[in-house]
N, C-alpha and C positions, 0 to 999 in steps of 0.2 A: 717939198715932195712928201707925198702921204705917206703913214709907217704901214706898207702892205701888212706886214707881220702881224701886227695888232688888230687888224680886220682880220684875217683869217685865224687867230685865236678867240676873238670875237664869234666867228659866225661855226666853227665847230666848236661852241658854248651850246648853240640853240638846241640842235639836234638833242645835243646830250640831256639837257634839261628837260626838254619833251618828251623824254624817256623815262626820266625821272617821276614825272608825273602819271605814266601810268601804272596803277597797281598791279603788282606782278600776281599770277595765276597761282593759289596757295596748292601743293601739290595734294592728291587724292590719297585719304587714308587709307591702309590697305584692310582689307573688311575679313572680319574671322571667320570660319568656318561654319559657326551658327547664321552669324547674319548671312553670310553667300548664299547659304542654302535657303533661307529665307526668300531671298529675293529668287531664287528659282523656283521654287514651290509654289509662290503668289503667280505663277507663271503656268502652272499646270492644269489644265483642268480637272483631269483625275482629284488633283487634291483638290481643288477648292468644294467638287461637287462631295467627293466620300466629308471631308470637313463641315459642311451645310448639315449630311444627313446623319453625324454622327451628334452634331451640336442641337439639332431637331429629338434627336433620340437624348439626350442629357436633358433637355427642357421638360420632356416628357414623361421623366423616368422624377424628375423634381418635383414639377405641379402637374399631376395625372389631368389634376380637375377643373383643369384652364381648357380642356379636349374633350371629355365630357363630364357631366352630370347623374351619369347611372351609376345606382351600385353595381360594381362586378361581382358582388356575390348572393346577388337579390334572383331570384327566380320565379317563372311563371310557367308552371306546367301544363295550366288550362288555357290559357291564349298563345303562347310562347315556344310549345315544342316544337322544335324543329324549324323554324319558321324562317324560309330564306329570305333573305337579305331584300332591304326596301329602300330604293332610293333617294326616297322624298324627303325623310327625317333624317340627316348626316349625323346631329349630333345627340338624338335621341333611340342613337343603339340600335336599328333598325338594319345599320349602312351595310350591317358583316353579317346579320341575322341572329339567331339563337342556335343555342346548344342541345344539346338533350335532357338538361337541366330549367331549361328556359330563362338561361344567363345573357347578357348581352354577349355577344362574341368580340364586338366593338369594342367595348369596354376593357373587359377581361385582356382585348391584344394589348390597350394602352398601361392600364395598371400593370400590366407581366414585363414592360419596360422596366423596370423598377429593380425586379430581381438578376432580370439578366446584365443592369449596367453595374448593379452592384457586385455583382460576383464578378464580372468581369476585372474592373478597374481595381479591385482589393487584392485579386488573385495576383492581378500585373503587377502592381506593387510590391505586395509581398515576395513573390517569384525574383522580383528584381530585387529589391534591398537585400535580400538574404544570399542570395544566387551572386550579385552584385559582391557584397563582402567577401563572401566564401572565394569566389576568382581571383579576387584582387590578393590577397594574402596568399593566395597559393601560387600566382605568378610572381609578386614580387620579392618574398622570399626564398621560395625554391625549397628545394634541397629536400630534408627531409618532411615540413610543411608542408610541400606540394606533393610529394609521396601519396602521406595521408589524408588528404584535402583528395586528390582523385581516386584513392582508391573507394574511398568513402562515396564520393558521385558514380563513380563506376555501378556499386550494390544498387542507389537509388535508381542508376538511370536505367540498370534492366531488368527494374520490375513496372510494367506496363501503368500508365497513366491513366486509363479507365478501370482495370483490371484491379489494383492499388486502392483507388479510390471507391468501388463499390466494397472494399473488404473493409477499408475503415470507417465509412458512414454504418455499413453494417452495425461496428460498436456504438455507435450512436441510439439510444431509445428516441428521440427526437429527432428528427433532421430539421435543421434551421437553415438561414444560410450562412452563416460565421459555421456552422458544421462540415458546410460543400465548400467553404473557402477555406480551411484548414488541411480538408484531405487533400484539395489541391494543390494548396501550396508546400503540405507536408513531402509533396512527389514530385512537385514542377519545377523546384528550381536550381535542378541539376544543368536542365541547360545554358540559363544565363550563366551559370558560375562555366562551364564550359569555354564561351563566349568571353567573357572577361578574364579567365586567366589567358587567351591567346592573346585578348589584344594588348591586356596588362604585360608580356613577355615581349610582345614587339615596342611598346612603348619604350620601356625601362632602358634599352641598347642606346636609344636617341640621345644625343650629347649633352643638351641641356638638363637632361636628367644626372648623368655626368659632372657636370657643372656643378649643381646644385649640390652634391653629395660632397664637390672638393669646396663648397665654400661653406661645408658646413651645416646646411641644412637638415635637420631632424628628419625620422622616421617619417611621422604623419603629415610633415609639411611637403615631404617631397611626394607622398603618396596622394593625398586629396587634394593637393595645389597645385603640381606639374604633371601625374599621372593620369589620377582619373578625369581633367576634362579632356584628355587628348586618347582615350581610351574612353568613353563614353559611347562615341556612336552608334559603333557596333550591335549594344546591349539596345541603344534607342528603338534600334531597328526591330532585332527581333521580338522587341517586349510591343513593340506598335502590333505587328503581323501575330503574336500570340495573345493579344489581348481576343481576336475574335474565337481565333481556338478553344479559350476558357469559355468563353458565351456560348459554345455549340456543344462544347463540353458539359456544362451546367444542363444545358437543356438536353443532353441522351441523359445522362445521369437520372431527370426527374422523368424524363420518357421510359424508362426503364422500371420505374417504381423506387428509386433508392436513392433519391438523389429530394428536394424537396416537396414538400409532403403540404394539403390543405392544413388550415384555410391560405396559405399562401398561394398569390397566383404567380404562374410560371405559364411561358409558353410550352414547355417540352410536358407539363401535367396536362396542358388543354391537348397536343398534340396528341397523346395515350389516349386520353380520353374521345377522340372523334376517329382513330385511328381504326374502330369497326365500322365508322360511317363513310366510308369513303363512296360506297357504290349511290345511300340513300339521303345525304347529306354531306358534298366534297366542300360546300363552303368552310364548315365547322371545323374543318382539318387545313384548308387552303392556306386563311390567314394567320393564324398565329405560325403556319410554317414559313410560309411567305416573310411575313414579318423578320423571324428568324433570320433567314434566307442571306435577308435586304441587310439585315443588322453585321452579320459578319462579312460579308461582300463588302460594306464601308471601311471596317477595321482593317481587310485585306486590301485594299486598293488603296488607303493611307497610309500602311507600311510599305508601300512598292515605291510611292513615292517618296516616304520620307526616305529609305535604300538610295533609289536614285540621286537624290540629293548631299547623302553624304560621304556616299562613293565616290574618290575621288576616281576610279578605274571607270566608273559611266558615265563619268561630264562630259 
């Protein structure tokens, strides 16, 4: 008689070995807060179009002369004044017409990328790195550190930003723009430090910050290695959505007379300058404001996105 037993030890073998052989499904890593928001921004149109025209405006502001071929500071007053805009010639300065000077208008909008991306992304910077430390120190110390750390932003932050900045270019016998980037940042970056001591204060309660301190970890280690990435965002944001502020900034500055000065070109200097022609010449003032316009509308519709994405209160 057959050993039943040994067949059915036998045939619940199979199953199990055919199980064996398939590879099990390695579990999904969980993704951090940079890459999440990654992969939802690659998602947005807002950002990819402000991202296109912001990367268009960097290109532009690098190699003016890959766009055109004219001097922006060459002029023709015998053929040239005034002369509206011609469609035929795109890239021979025609597209945007002339000035009063008998400058390419064309031209002049592409070379004046230059200064506004300059100013812009030094200002950011610097507003951040400086603004940046000042916060962090004063949130995660306290006490009496953070006292004098806000009373000190308190003075900067209420004396007005345009107002500030024409008293101190004033001291300038030259206006440059490492000069329009200095009064700026000598004033703007009350806010970030604002912004990083709050979130440096909500950070620092989190456990693992906690942790780190009972097991010993240093001053700086706990501060630039478990505070500030998780404190970070916050500053990303509004240094995104103020970087256009500084570019429109920059340009009333020079639209005002005090802010950069020839032979540098600037839109907010073309803008003064066409700003009596509006009735007999609106091109000449149209596009380098346009331009303008276009350029902070990107930087604002990049920062809403990146906002969105690292809020965790709007997913």
């Amino acid at each position: 008689m057959p050993d039943l037993t040994e067949k059915k030890t036998a045939g619940d073998n199979i199953p199990a070995q055919r199980t064996a052989d398939v590879p099990a499904a390695k579990p999904e890593k969980p993704r951090s807060l940079g890459s999440d928001a990654w992969h939802d921004l690659r998602r947005k149109p807002i950002f990819v179009i402000s991202a296109l025209l912001i990367l268009l405006l960097i290109v532009i502001a690098i190699a003016p002369g890959l766009f055109t071929s004219v001097d922006p500071r060459a002029g023709d007053l015998r053929t040239h004044f005034h002369t509206p805009p011609n469609y035929s010639h795109f890239f021979e300065g025609d597209w945007f017409g002339y000035d009063g000077q008998g400058r390419s208008i064309y031209a002049r909008v592409v070379y004046g990328a230059r200064a506004s991306v300059v100013v812009g992304i030094t200002v950011t910077v610097g507003t951040t790195v400086l603004g940046g430390i000042a916060g962090m120190v004063a949130g995660y110390f306290g006490g009496w550190v953070d006292t004098i750390i806000s009373r000190i932003t308190d003075i900067f932050f209420g004396i007005p930003l345009l107002l500030g900045s024409l008293v101190i270019l004033n001291a300038f016998a030259t206006r440059t723009i490492w000069s329009v980037v200095f009064a700026l940042v000598a004033l703007g970056w009350t806010q970030m430090t604002r912004v990083m001591r709050g979130s440096v204060i909500t950070v620092k309660q989190s456990d693992f910050v906690t942790a780190a301190k009972a097991l010993g970890a240093g001053t700086s280690r706990i501060m630039f290695k478990h505070i500030l990435p998780n404190a970070i965002a916050p500053v990303i944001v509004v240094a995104t959505i103020a970087l256009g502020g500084y570019i429109a900034l920059e340009a009333t500055l020079s639209f005002l007379g005090i802010g950069l000065q020839d032979p540098t070109i600037s839109w907010g200097i073309d803008i003064n300058s066409a700003q009596k022609l509006i009735r007999t010449a609106p091109f000449a003032l149209f596009f380098p404001a346009g331009m303008l316009s276009l350029t902070v509308l990107a930087f604002i519709m990049l920062g809403d996105a990146v906002r969105d994405a690292l809020d965790p209160k709007l997913r």
